[in-house]
Each structure stands twice: as C-alpha cells, then as structure tokens.
C-alpha positions as CSV (number, residue, x, y, z in Angstrom):
1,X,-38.0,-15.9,21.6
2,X,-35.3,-15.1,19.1
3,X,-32.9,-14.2,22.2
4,X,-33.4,-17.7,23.3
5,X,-32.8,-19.5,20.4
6,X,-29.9,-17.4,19.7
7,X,-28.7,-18.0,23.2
8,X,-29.4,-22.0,22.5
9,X,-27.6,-22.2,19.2
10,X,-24.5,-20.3,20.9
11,X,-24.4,-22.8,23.7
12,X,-24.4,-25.7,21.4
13,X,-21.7,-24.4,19.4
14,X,-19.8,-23.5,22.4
15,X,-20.3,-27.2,23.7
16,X,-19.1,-28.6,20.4
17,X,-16.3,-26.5,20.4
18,X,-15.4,-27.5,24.0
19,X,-15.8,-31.2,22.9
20,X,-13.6,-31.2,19.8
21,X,-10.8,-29.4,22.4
22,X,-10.9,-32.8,24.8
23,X,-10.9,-34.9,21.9
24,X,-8.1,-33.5,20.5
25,X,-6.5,-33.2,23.9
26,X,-5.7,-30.1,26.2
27,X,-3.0,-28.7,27.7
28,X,-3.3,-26.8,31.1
29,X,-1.8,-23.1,30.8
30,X,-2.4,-20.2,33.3
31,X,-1.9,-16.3,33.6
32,X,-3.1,-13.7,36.2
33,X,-7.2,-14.7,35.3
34,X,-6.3,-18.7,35.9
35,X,-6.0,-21.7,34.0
36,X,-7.5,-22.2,30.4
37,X,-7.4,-25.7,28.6
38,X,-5.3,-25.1,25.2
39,X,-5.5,-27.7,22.4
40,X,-2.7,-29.8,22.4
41,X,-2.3,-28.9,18.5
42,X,-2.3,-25.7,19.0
43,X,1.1,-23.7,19.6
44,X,-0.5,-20.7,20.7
45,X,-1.1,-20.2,24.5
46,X,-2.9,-19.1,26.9
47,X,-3.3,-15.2,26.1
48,X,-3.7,-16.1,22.9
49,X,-7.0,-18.2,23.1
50,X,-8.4,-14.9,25.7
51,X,-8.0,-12.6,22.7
52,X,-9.2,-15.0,20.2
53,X,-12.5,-15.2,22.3
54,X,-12.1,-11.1,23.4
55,X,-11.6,-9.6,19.6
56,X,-14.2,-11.1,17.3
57,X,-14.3,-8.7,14.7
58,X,-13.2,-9.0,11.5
59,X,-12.2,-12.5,10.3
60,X,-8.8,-10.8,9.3
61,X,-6.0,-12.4,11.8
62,X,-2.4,-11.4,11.6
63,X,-1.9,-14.4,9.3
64,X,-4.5,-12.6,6.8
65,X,-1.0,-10.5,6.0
66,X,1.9,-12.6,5.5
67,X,4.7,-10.3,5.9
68,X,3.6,-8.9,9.2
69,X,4.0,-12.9,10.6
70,X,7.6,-13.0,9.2
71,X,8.1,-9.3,10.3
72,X,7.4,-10.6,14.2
73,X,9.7,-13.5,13.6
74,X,12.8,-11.1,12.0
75,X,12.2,-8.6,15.5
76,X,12.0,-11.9,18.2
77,X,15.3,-13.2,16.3
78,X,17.3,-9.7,16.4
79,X,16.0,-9.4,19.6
80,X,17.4,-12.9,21.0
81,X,20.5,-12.6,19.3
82,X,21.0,-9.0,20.6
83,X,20.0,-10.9,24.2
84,X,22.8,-12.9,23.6
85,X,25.5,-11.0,22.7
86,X,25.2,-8.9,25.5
87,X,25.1,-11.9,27.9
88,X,21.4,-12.6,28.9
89,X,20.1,-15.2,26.7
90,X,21.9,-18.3,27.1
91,X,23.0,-19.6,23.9
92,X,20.8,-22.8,23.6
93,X,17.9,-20.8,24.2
94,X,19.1,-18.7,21.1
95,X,19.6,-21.6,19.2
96,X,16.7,-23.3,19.2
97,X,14.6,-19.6,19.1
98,X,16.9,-18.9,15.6
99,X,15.1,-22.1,14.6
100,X,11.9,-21.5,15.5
101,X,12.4,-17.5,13.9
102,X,13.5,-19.4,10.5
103,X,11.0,-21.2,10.6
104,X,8.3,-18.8,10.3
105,X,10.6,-16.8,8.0
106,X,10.1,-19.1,5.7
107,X,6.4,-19.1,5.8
108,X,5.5,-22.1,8.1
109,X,3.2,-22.1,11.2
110,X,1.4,-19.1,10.1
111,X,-1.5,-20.2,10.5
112,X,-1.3,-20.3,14.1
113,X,-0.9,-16.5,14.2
114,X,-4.6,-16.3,15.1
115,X,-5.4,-13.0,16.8
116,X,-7.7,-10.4,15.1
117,X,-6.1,-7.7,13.5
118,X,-8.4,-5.3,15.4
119,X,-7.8,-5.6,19.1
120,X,-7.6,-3.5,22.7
121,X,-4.2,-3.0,24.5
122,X,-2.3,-1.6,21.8
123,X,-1.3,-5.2,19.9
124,X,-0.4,-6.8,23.2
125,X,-2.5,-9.9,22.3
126,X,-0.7,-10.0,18.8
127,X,2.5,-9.4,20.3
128,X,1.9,-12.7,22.7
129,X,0.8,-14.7,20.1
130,X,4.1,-14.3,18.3
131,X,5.9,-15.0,21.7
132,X,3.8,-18.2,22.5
133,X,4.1,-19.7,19.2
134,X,7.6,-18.9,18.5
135,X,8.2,-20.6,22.3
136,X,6.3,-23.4,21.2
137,X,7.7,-23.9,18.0
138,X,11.5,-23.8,19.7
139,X,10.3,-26.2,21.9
140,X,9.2,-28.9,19.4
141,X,12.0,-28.2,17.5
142,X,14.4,-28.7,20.1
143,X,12.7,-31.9,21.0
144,X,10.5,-31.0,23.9
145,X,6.6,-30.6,24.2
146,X,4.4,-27.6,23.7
147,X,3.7,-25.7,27.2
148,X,7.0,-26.9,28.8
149,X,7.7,-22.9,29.2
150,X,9.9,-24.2,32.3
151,X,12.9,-24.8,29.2
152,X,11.5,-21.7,26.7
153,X,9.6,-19.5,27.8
154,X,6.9,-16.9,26.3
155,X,7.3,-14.0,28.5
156,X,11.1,-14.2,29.7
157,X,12.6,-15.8,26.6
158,X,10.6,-14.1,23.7
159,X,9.6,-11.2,25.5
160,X,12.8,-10.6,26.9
161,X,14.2,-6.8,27.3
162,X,11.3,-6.0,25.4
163,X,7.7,-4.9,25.9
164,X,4.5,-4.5,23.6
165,X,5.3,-1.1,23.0
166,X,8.6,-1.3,21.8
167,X,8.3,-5.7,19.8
168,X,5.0,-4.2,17.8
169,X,5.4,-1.0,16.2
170,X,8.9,-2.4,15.3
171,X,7.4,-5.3,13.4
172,X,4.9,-3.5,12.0
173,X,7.7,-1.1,10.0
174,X,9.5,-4.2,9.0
175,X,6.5,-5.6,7.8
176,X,5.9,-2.2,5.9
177,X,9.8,-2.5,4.7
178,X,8.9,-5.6,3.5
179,X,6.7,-4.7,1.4
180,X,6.7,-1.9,-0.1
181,X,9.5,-3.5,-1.8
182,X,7.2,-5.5,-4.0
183,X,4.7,-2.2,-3.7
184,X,7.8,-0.4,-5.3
185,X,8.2,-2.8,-8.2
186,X,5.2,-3.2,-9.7
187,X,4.9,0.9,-9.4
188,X,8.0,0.9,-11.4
189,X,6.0,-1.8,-14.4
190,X,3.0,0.0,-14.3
191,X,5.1,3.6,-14.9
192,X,7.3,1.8,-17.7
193,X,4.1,0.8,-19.4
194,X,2.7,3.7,-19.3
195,X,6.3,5.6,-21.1
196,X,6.5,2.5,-23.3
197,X,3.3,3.8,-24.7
198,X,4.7,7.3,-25.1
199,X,7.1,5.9,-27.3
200,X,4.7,3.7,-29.5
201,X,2.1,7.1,-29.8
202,X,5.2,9.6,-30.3
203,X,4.2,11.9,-33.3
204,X,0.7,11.1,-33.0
205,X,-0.3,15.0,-33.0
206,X,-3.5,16.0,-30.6
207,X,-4.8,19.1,-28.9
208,X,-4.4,19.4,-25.1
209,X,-7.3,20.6,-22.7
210,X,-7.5,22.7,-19.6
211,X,-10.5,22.6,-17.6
212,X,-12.2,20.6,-20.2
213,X,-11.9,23.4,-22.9
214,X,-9.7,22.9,-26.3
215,X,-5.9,24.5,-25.6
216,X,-2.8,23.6,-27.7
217,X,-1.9,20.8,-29.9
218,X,0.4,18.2,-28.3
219,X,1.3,14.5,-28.8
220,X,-0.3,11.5,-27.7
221,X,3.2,10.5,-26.3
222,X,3.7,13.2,-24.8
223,X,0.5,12.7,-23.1
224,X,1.7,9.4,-21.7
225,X,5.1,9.7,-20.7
226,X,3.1,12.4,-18.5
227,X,1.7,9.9,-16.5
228,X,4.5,7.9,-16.0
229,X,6.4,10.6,-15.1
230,X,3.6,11.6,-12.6
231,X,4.0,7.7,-10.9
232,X,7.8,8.4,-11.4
233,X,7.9,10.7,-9.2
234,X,5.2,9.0,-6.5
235,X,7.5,5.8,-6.6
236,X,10.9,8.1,-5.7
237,X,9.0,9.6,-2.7
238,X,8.0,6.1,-1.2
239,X,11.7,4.9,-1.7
240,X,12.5,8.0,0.3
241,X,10.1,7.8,2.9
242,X,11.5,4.4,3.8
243,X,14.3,6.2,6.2
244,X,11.0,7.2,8.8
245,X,10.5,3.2,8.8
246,X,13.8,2.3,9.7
247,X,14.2,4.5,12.7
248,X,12.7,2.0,15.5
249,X,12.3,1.7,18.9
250,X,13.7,-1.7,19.8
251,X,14.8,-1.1,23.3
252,X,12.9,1.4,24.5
253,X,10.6,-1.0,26.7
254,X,7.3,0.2,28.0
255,X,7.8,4.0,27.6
256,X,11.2,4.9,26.2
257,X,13.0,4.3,29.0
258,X,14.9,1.0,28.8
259,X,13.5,-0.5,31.7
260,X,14.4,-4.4,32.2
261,X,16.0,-3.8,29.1
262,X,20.2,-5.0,29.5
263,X,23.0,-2.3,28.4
264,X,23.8,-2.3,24.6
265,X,20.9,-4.6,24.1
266,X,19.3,-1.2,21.8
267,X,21.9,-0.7,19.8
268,X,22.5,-4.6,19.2
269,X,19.0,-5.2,18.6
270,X,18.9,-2.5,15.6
271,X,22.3,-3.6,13.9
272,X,20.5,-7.3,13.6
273,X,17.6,-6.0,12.3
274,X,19.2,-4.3,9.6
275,X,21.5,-7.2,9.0
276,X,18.1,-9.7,8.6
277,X,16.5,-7.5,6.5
278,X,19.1,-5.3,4.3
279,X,17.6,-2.4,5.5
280,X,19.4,0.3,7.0
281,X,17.9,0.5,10.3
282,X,18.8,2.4,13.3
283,X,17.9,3.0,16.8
284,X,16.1,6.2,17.3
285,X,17.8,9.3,18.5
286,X,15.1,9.6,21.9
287,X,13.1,6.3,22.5
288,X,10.5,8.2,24.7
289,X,9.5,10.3,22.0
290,X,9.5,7.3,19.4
291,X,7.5,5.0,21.8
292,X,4.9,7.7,21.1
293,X,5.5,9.5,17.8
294,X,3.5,7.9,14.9
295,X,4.9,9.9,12.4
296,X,6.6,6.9,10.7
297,X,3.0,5.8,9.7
298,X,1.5,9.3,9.3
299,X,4.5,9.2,6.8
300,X,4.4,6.1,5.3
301,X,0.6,6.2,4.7
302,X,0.6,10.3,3.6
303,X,3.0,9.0,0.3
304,X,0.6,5.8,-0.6
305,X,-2.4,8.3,-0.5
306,X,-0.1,10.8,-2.5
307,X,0.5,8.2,-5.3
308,X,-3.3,6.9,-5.2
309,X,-4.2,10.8,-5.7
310,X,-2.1,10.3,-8.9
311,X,-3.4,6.9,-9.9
312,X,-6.7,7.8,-9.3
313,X,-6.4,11.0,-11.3
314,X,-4.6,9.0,-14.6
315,X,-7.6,6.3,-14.6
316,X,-10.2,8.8,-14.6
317,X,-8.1,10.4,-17.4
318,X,-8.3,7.5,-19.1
319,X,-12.1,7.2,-18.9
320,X,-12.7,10.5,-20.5
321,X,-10.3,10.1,-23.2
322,X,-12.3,6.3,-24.4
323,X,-15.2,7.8,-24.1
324,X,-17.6,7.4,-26.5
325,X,-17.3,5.6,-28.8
326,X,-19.5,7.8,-30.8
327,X,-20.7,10.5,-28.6
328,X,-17.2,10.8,-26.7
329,X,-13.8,12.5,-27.0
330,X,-12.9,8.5,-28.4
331,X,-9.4,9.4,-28.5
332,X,-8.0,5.9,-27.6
333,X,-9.4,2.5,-27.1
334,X,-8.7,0.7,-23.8
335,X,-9.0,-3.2,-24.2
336,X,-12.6,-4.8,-24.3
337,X,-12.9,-7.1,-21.1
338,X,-16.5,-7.9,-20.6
339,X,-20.0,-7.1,-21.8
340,X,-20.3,-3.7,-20.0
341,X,-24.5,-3.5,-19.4
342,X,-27.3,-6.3,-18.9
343,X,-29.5,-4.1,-20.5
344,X,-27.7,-2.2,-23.5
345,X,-26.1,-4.5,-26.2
346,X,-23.0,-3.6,-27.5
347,X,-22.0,-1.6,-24.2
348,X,-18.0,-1.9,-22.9
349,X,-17.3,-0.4,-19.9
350,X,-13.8,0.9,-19.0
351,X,-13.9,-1.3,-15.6
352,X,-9.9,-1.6,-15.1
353,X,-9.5,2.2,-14.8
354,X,-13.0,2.1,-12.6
355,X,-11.3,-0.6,-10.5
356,X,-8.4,1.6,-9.8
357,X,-10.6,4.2,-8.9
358,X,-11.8,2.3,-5.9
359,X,-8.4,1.0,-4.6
360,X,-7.2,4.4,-4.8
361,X,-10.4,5.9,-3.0
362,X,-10.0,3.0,-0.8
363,X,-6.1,4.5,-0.3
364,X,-7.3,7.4,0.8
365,X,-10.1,7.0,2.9
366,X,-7.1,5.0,4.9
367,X,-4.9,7.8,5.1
368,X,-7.7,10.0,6.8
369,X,-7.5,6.6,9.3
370,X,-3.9,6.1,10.4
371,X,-4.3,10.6,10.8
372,X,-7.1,9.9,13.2
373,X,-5.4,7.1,14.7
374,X,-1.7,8.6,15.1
375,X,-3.4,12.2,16.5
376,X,-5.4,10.3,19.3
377,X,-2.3,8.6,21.0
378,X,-2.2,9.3,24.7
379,X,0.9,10.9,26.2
380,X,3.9,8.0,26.5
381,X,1.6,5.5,24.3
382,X,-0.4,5.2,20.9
383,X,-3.0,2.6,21.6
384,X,-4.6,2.8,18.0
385,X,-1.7,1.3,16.2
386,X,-3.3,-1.7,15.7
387,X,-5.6,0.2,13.0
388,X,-2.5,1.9,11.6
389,X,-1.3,-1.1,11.0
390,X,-4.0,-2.6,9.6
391,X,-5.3,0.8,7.4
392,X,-2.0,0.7,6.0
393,X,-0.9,-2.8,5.4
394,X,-4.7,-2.8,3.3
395,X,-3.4,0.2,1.2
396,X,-0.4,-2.3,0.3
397,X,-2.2,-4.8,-0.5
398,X,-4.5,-3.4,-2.6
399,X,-2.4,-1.4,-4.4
400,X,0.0,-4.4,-5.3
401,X,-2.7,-6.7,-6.3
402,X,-4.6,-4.0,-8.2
403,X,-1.5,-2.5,-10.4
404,X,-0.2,-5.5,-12.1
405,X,-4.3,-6.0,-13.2
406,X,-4.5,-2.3,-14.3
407,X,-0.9,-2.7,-16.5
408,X,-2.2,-6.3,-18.0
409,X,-5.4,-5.5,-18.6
410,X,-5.3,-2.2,-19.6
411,X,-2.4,0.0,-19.9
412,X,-0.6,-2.5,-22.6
413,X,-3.3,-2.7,-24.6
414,X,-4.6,0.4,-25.5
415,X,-4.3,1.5,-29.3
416,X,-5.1,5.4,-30.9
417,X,-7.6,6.4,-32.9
418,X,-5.8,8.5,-35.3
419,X,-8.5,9.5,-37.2
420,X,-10.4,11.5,-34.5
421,X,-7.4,12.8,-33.3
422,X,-6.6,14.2,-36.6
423,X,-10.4,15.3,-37.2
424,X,-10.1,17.1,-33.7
425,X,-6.6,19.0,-34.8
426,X,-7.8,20.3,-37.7
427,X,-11.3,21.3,-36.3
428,X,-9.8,23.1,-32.9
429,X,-8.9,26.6,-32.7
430,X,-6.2,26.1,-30.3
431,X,-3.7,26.3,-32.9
432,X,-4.4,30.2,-33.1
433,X,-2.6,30.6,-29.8
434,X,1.0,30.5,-32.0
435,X,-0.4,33.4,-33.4
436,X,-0.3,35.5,-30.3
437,X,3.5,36.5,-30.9
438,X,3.1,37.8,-34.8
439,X,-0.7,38.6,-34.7
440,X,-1.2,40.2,-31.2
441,X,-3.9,38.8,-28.7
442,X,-6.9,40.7,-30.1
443,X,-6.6,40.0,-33.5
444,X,-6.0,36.3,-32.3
445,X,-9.4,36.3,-30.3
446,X,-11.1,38.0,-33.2
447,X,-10.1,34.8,-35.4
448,X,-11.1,32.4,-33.0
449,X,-14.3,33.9,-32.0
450,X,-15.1,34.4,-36.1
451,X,-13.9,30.4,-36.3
452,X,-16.6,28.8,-33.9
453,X,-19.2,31.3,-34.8
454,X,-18.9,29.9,-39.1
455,X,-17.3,26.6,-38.5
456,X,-14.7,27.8,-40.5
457,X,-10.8,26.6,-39.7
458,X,-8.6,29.0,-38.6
459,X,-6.1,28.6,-41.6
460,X,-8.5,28.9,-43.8
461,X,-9.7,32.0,-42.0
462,X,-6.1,33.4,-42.3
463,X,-6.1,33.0,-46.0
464,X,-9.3,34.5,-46.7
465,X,-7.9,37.5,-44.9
466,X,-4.3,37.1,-46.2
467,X,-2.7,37.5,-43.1
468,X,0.2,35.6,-43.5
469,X,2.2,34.1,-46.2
470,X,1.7,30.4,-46.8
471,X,5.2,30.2,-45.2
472,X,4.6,31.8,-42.5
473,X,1.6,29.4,-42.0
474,X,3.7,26.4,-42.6
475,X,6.3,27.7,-39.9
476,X,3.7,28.8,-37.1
477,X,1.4,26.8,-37.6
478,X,2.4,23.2,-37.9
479,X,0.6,21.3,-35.1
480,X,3.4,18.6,-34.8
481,X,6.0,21.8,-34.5
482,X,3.4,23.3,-32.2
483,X,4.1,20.3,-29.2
484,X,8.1,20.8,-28.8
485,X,8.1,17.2,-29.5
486,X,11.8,16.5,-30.7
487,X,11.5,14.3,-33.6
C-alpha cells in the first residue's frame, strides 16, 4: 500500500514538474539516447538535465562550491584562447566564449551549475554542464538564443581539444589553487593569534607536563608561541605543496595522448592558465601518467589532514589546560560563550576548541577518502575523482569557516590565571630536575620521592638538609631562569 502511494505521490510530482517545464516553455535538444525538452530558462542542456535526473544524491551541486564554478570557467577560457592561438577556434567564437568565461568569473549564472557533486563517469556530467552553459551563455551574449549550438557549440566549441579527463581534474586543482589561498590566510591569523598571546603571557612562569605527569617549569608564552609555531610550520607545507596542483594535464585528452588535441595547443593551454590565475602552472612532464596519477590530491589532502592533526591536537590542549574550574588544571580561561548544560547551573563548556575537534576529525576522515579514492583508479583513468574533489573541497571549507570562529571566539580572548599557575610552581617537584648536574640523580630522586611523600617543597627540603647555599638555590633554582626564556 505504501509502494502505491509512494509511486502516486512521485507521479504527481513528476506531472507537475513536467507542467511547469511547458509553461515556462521548452526547447528541443538531443544526444545519442534522443531528444529531451529543456526549459527555455534554463542554460544547461541536454546532458545536463540526464544527470540531474541520474545523480540524486546529495543536494550539494557544483554551485554548492563557488570556486570550483569559476575554476571550470578559468580552464574553458585558457583552453579557447590556446584554441585560438594555434589556429582552430575562430576568433568570434573566442570572443564571445571570453565573455561568457567572465562572466561566470565574476560569480554570475552559477546557479545553473546544477549537477550533483557525486556522480558516475568520472565528472563527465559536471564537465558538460560547464560546456552547455558556458555555450549558452556566449550565445545570449552574443545576441543569439539558447540551443542555437549550430553558431557555439557545447561539444566542439567548449569541449574542443579537450576531453573529461583532461577539462576536470584541471579545474578541480585551480579550484583547490583558488582556495587554499583564503585557506592560507586565515591559517596565518589564527597562528599570529596564537604568538600574539605568547607575547601578552611572556614571564608568566608554569611547569610543563609529559604524558600528563609534572616536568619542568616553563612559561605560559612559551607555551603559546609553541602552537603557533606548530600551525607555522603546517601553513609553509600547504604553500609548498601547491607545486603538485599546478602540474596539469590540459592536453592530454582521453588518456594522455593528445588525441584530437591540435599541436602546441598543451603548452598554450598551461601558459593561459597560469596567466588567469597567477599561478605558476605547467604542463606535466608525461600526460599519460598524469591522466592517471592522483598524487596531486593524495598530496594536497595528506597536508590539510597534517595541519588538522595539529589543530586538533592544540584544541584538545586547550580543553585540559581550562579545565576545571575547581577540580581542573584551571590554568587559563577560554571566553564564556553559552550556558554549557541544561541540567547543571553554572556549567561553561569549552565548545570553540570542541568545534575544532570536529572539523579537524572531519579533516581526516577525508584524507582516508581521497587515499581510497586515488588507490582504486583503473589503469589510464581515475573514475573516483569526483569524491576527491568533493572530500577535499569539504576539508577547505570547513577549515576556512571554522578558523576565523576558533581565533574570534576563542584564541583572542583567553586570559591566565596567575594564581594557580604560581600555586602549581611552588607545589611541583619538577624544579628538582636542575639539581641533577650538582646533586647527582639519586640524591635528586631521593628529594623528590621524600617531597610528595610529606608535602614538603623541595627548597624547603634542601634547607632542612643544608644542601646548598641560599645562593646556590637562588642561581639553580629560579623557575623563571629554569625556562630559557630570554627576558
């Protein structure tokens, strides 16, 4: 009974659909299956209504990331001007297709970029959709109706001396480029904020911990500029890794071998590119082996899950250091955001660190995606890119929207509590580690051992047994001497 109905409502739905299409109006289009109607509105085509009705999956179209649109539109304009200049494309047709490429540069038409994200046939359905909508679009422009392909056309104009293969991995490393740009600058904020706050707790003396356990007295700041040297060093290696991104394919046709592909068109194609997009991109050494290679995106995504790793590691730092605040370590305060429990009053939970954690697990879980993905490829062709892409391009995403709400929210705001950090110094028998050197390690164990057994400090344990001089205490055992801080 429920089948039926199910079956019912779908046929209504399918009849309003169909009735809202005719009163809009419908253009005619074809390919090797037959004719389709297409809305007249609409400046997709053909292939691109099969896949919208093939690839129902996940509500995210291409349009769902905006630099992947403009990324197709930089690779169908290097590729028409490359066209050109080697005598194939006549230069009307590259005139109004520059227009059309602008166009969508500049952020309009994209919501006509319709196809799901997640899709068969290695992003050939995305790949048409830009080539039917950048067709139609030229064709407006140029004062001429959608569907007249017999002036522009999809597959011969858009598509020309290309292939799927070759148009769609190229445009998803441009998109990448793109941005990890933006990825790259708010990396940088978050690390500044994060030394900035070295600066403001330099001098403020605590002890370190390894595996949980008391160690050696160190600084607050010092403590700090340690994680933003950590994301210092995550943000260098996803500048670096940028050079696997800008080796493309453009060229390289179906599998690498240039087929219906015109001489110099390659080489042509890749010196547009990098003039569009300041990037230094070139065409790569053996076009058979990049058709197939993922290692750009193995790459790309490996350094992403390297700085989550890092990101992930600093929140969760964070947590244990505000814990408390009286039962905790309650070292520093982390900004108040919300009532943290609909139960116990008073309750503040550290949620910005907690929502980093789950970008950055999120990050990860990705990575172990595009590896899955990139290992499965099938001699000359990958046909999981279309999950690399879209694994990846999520891992941007996240991460840029996440960092600047960590930073804000967070990071800039937290303040020391000086008091238990002071309490904790002069408590801790870390400090009897500087003692190693004059004392020996047996004698140092001996103090420490007698220190945690009578709660006694271990200065105060040193006079009772006069081991050292008062000056020698003041010179070994100063705790803000004992960090190598330079004041």
């Amino acid at each position: 009974m429920k089948k039926k109905l199910l079956s019912a409502i779908s046929c209504l739905i399918l009849l309003n659909t169909t009735s809202l299409l005719f009163a809009q109006g419908t253009r005619t289009e074809h390919d090797l299956l037959g004719d389709k109607q297409i809305p007249n509105d609409a400046y997709y085509g053909v292939q691109t209504a099969r896949a919208l009705e093939n690839f129902r999956v996940s509500s995210m179209p291409t349009s769902f990331f905006p630099d992947y649109v403009k990324a197709f539109a930089i690779v169908k304009l290097a590729a028409a001007r490359a066209n050109t200049q080697v005598g194939r494309m006549k230069p009307e047709k590259l005139q109004a297709i520059e227009k059309a490429c602008q166009a969508v540069m500049d952020g309009k038409y994209h919501d006509q970029f319709l196809v799901d994200m997640y899709q068969g046939g290695a992003g050939t359905s995305a790949n048409m959709n830009a080539n039917e909508v950048l067709a139609n679009i030229a064709l407006e422009l140029s004062g001429h109706k959608k569907g007249e392909y017999n002036i522009i056309e999809p597959h011969d104009d858009l598509n020309m001396g290309q292939s799927t293969n070759d148009s769609y991995p190229t445009a998803i490393k441009i998109a990448l480029l793109l941005h990890n740009d933006k990825l790259v600058k708010e990396a940088t904020a978050l690390a500044q904020a994060f030394h900035k706050k070295g600066d403001e707790f330099k001098g403020i003396v605590k002890m370190g911990r390894t595996e949980g356990q008391d160690a050696v007295p160190m600084t607050l700041g010092q403590e700090f500029h340690a994680f933003g040297v950590q994301l210092d060093a995550e943000i260098a290696a996803m500048k670096k890794v940028e050079a696997a991104l800008c080796d493309q394919n453009m060229g390289a046709t179906a599998i690498g071998t240039g087929i219906t592909a015109s001489p110099g068109y390659a080489e042509k194609c890749a010196v547009e590119l990098a003039k569009i997009t300041g990037k230094p991109i070139v065409m790569s050494k053996d076009l058979i082996a990049a058709t197939s290679s993922q290692q750009a995106f193995v790459l790309y995504s490996s350094v992403l899950k390297s700085f989550a790793v890092a990101l992930s590691k600093i929140s969760s730092d964070l947590i244990i250091l505000a814990s408390g605040p009286r039962t905790g370590i309650f070292e520093i305060n982390l900004p108040a955001l919300q009532p943290g429990s609909s139960i116990m009053p008073g309750k503040v939970n550290p949620v910005m660190p907690e929502l980093m954690n789950e970008v950055c697990y999120k990050v990860i879980g990705n990575d172990v995606t595009v590896t899955l993905a990139a290992q499965n490829g099938l001699l000359q062709l990958n046909a999981y890119e279309p999950v690399e892409a879209i694994a990846i391009m999520e891992s941007q995403g996240l991460l840029f929207k996440s960092m600047p709400l960590f930073r804000k929210n967070c990071i800039e705001g937290i303040t020391a509590n000086k008091d238990v950090l002071e309490k904790y110094i002069n408590r801790s028998v870390g400090i009897v580690t500087a003692l190693n050197p004059v004392l020996g390690y047996e004698k140092t164990t001996e103090l420490a051992k007698e220190a945690l057994t009578s709660g006694k400090g271990i200065i105060e344990l040193i006079r009772e047994k006069k081991l050292l001089t008062e000056a020698q205490i003041k010179k070994l055992l100063d705790p803000v001497a004992l960090t190598g801080e330079k004041q």
